[in-house]
N, C-alpha and C positions, 0 to 999 in steps of 0.2 A: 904880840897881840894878834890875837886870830882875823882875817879878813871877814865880812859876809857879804855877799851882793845878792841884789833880790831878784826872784827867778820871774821869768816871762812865763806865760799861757804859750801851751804847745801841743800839737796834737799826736806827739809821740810819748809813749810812758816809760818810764824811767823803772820802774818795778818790776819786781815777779807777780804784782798781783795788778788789771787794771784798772780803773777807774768803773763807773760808773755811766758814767758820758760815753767814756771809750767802748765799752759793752754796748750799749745801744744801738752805735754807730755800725760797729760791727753785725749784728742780730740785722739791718738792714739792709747792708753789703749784701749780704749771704742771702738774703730772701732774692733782691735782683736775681743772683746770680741761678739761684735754684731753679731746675727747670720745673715744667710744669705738671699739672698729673697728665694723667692718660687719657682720661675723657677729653681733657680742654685740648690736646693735640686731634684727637679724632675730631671733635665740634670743626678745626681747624680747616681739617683737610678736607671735609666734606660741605665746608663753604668755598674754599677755594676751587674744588672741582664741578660743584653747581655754577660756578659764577664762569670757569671753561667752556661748562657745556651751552651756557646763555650766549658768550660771547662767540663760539663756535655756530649757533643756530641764526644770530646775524646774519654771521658769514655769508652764510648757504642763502638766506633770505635777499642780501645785496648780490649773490651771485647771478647772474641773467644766462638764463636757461636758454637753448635754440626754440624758436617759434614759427609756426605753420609760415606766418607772416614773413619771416626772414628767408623763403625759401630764394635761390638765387637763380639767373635766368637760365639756366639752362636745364634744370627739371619741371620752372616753371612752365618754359616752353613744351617741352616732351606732355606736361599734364594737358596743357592747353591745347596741343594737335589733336590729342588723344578724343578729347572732348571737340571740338571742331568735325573730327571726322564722324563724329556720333551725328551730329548737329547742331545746327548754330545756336538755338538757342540756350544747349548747354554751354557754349561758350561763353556769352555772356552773361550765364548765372555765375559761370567760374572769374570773372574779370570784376563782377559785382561784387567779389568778397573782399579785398582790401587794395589799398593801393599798389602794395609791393606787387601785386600777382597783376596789375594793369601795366605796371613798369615793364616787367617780362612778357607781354602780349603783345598783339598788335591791336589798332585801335579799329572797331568795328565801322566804326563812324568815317574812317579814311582812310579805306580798299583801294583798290586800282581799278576803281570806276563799278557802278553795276552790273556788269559782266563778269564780276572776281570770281571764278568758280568758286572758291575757298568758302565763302559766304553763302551759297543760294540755299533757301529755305526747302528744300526738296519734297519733306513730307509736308508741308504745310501748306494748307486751302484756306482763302477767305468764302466766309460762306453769308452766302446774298440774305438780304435784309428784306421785309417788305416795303420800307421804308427808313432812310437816312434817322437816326438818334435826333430828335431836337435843342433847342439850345446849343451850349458850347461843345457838345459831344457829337458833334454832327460832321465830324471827321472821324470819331473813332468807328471801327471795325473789328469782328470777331475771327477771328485764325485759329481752324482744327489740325491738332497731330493727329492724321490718321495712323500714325504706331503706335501712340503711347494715347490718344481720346483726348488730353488736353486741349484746355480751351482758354484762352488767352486773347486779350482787346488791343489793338493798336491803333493810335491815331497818325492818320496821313492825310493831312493834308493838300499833298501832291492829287487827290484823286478831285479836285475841283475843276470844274471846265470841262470834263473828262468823259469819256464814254470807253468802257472795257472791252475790249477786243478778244479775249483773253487772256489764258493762263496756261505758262510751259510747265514739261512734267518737271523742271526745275524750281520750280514756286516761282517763278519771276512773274510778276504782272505786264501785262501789254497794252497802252492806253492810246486812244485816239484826242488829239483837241478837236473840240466841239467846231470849234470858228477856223482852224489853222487847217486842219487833217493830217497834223503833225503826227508820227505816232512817238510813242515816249516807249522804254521798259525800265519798270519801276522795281526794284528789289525791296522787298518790304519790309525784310529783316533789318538791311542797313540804312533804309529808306534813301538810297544813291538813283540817280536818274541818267540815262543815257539816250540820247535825241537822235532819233532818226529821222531819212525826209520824210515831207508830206505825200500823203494820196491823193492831193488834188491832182495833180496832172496826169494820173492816171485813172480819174471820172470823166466819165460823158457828162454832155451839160443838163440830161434827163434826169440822170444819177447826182446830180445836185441839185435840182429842182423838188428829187421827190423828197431829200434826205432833209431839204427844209420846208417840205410839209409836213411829212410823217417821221421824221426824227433818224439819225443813225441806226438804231436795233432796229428797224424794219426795213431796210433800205438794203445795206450791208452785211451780210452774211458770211461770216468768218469759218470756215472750214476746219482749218487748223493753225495754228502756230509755233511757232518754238526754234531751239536751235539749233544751226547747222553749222557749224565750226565752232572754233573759243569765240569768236566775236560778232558771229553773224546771225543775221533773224533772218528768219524766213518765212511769209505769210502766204496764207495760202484764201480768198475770199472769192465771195461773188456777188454781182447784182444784176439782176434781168436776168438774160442770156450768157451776161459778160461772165469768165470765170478767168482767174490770175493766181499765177503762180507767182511771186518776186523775193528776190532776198538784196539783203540790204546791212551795211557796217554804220556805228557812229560815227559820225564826219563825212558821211557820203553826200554827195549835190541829189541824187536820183535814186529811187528803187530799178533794181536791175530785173527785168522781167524774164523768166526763166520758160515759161508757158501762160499761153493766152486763149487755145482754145480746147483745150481738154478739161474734162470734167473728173473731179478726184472724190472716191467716196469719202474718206477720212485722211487725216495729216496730221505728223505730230513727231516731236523728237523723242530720240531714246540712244544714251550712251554717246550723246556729243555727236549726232548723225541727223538729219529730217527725213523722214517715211511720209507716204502717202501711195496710195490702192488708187489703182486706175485699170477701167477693163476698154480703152478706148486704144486701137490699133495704131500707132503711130508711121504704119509702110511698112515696115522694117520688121516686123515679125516681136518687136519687143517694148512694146508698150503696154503690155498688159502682166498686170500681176502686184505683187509689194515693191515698191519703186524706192529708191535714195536719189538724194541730191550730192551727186559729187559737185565737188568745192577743186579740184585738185587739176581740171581741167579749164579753170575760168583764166581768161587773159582778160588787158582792156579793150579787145574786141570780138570775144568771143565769152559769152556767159557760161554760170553752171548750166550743166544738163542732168537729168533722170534717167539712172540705171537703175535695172532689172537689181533688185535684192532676193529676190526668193517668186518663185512664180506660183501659181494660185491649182490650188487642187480640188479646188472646188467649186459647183458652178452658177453663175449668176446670174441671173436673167434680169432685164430692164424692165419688160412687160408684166411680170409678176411681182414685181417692186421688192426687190429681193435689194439688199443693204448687208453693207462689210463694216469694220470698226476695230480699228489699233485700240490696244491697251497694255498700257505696262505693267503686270504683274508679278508682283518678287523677285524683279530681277531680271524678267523673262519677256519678251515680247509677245502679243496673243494676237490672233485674231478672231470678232464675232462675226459670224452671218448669220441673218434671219432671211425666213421668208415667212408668207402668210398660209395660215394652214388654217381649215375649219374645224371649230371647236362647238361638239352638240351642245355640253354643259352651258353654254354661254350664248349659242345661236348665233353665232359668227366668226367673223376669220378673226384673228390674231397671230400674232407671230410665233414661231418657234426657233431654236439658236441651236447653233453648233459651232461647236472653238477649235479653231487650230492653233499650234504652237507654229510659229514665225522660225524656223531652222537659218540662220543667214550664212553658217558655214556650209550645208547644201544647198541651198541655195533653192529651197520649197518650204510649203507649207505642210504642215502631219497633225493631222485628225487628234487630236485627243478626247477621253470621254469626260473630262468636268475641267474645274479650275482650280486644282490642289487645296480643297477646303476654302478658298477664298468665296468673294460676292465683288460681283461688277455692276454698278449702277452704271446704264448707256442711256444716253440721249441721241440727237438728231448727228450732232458733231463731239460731242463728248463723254469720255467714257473715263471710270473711276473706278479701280482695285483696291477693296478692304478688306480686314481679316476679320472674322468675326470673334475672336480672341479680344480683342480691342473694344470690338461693341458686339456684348452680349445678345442684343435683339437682334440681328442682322445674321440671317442662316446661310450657310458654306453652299456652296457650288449653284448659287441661283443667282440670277438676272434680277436687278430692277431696276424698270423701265423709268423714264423721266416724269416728272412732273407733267410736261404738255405736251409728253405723245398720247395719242387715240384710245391704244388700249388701257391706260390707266385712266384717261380721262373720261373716257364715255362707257368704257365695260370691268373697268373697278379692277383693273389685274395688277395686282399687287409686286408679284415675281414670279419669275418662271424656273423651275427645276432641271434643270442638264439633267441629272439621274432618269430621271420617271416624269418629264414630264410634264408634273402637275401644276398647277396654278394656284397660288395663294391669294388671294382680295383683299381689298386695299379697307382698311378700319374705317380710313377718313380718306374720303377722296376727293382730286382737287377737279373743277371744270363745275359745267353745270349738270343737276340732275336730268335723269331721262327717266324717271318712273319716282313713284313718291315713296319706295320701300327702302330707298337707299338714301344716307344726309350728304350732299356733298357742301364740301368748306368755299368753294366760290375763289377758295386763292388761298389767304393764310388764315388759320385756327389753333389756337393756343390749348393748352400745350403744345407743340411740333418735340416729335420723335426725329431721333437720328438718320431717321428712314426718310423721313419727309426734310430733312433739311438736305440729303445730300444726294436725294431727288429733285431736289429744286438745284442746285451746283450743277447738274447736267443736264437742266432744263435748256431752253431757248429762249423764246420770247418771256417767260414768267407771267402773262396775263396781263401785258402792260405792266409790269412791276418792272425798273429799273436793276440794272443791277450793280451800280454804286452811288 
């Protein structure tokens, strides 16, 4: 008898022919396995390369690029000389851009004292006010680049107590205490002070009886100032009859008096040296001419003395109040003289100029006939070389005369022409009137031109007007 046993469920077929189930199964294998068409590969690839390029554009984005900022010290510095030698106050526009470029500088604010040559504000003049800013501003002050006309305010405080003596061709300010006779020199760019001794013991007790009547600026008469080695001041003043030559270092007990009775027309530094014109004989055959202070011969008991730099080629008379005047020009050392010469157009004397160039490797003075397109505003003791490139108003090879000398003030003379001569009149003139055809301003009138502000710079007394 035959056996039968009963079959299980399996997913293998036993036939030539399969199932039904089996079919299906398989029809779904084969679709997995089947690749895909052509479009759905391109759709493919062309996502997966956008999503490259997204994830590449990251990259670059998280990348940190080199930055002005990350500059490191040693081009810092090279920028920052660069800028320093131009002048200072491009320096500290360059130190104001970010911190990294103050890392690689040096800090303006802490020099080696206010004497740092590296710092002095050279072309830069404060120019006198007719009066102090009210309120909280009553420290700030106005400073011109005479190369570039900018005008710029700073507050100093330092100038409290203070009566200005002047100003080296180095822009350093000179100050006197009112109460002390301390004198100070102030740097105004890094606002650093350096103390020198007082003038008291070097006034008569006349010369301080008058100075506290009638004030400092009428008393004391500053000739020149400025400096004469890296670290020394040398002042040059008078009162009365008295005239003083001394120089003097910070930390000294005393001013060292160098000349006590010689009369000097003008004074003033140029190229780390002090100059001053003397036509007073000293015995010796050499006291007269453009004078230096060597520094090279002082011991502790034996002072600087004045030699001969260049002797004088041209000539001077006292009787005829004939006047000489240093001025630094482009570089250049000048000198002016006037004398008085009578003018029909005007019905009286006034002055006429003539410049020499200061030669100090021959050792004389040489005539030239103008001042290489420049303009010199001259005062009593101070004199100022501008280009007229700089200020458009201001015409090349002409004089102008101060605010409070004579001929501006009582006959309207504007400037005088080297070329030809002639005379220009003054639009607004300062002093009082002498006939009712002409308006004079009395002191200051608004607007003031660049003429009249740096006519009043080499003014004198200013009309009773203070000058800080």
């Amino acid at each position: 008898m035959a056996k039968h046993s009963r079959s299980t469920p399996s997913n293998k077929t036993t036939g030539p022919f399969p199932s039904r189930g089996t079919r299906a199964k398989r029809a779904c294998v084969a679709a997995k396995l089947k690749p895909p068409p052509l479009a759905s590969w391109s759709l493919l690839a062309t996502s997966s390369s956008s999503w490259a390029a997204k994830r590449a554009r990251r990259a670059r984005r998280r990348r940190r690029f080199p930055s002005w900022a990350d500059l490191t010290y040693g081009p810092t510095g090279i920028i920052a000389e660069h800028a320093l030698a131009n002048d200072v106050s491009d320096y500290t526009s360059f130190r104001a851009v970010c911190r990294g470029w103050r890392r690689g500088t040096h800090d303006i604010h802490r020099p080696r004292g206010a004497l740092d040559r590296r710092f002095y504000p050279r072309r830069w003049i404060m120019l006198r006010e007719a009066k102090p800013p009210p309120g909280p501003d009553h420290h700030r002050r106005r400073f011109l680049n005479l190369d570039t006309g900018e005008c710029v305010h700073k507050d100093l405080p330092e100038l409290d107590g203070h009566h200005l003596l002047g100003a080296t061709t180095e822009g350093l300010l000179v100050l006197l205490d009112k109460s002390t006779y301390v004198v100070l020199v102030l740097n105004p760019a890094t606002r650093q002070v350096a103390e020198l001794p007082s003038l008291d013991p070097l006034l008569s007790t006349e010369a301080r009886e008058t100075i506290s009547e009638y004030g400092l600026a009428y008393t004391l008469k500053v000739t020149g100032v400025g400096l004469a080695g890296e670290s020394t001041i040398a002042l040059c003043f008078y009162y009365y009859s008295t005239t003083m030559l001394v120089v003097a270092r910070p930390g000294d007990a005393r001013w060292t008096v160098v000349e006590s009775n010689r009369w000097f027309y003008t004074a003033m530094s140029f190229q780390g040296r002090f100059y001053c014109v003397s036509c007073a004989d000293d015995g010796n055959g050499s006291g007269k001419g453009v004078m230096a202070l060597d520094l090279d011969v002082a011991t502790p008991n034996k002072p600087p003395r004045l030699v001969v730099a260049a002797k004088l080629t041209c000539r001077l008379s006292s009787l005829r109040l004939d006047t000489v005047h240093l001025v630094e020009s482009d570089g250049s050392l000048l000198l002016l003289r006037s004398e008085l010469s009578f003018r029909k157009e005007l019905g009286c004397h006034i002055r006429r100029y003539e410049v020499f160039a200061v030669d100090l490797a021959a050792k004389k003075t040489v005539p030239v006939r103008a001042l290489g397109r420049r303009a010199v505003f001259l005062g009593e003791t101070r004199a100022l070389s501008v280009s007229p490139l700089v200020f458009p108003s201001i015409h090349p090879d002409r004089v102008y005369p101060a605010a409070d000398l004579r001929e501006k003030k009582h006959h309207g003379v504007g400037s005088y022409s080297l070329l030809n001569g002639s005379i220009e009149r003054c639009k607004v003139r300062m002093g009082t009137a002498t006939n009712g055809d002409d308006e004079f301003d009395g002191g200051w009138e608004r607007p003031c031109g660049i003429v009249d502000y740096l006519s009043w710079y080499v003014s004198g007394k200013c009309n009773w007007i203070q000058e800080i």
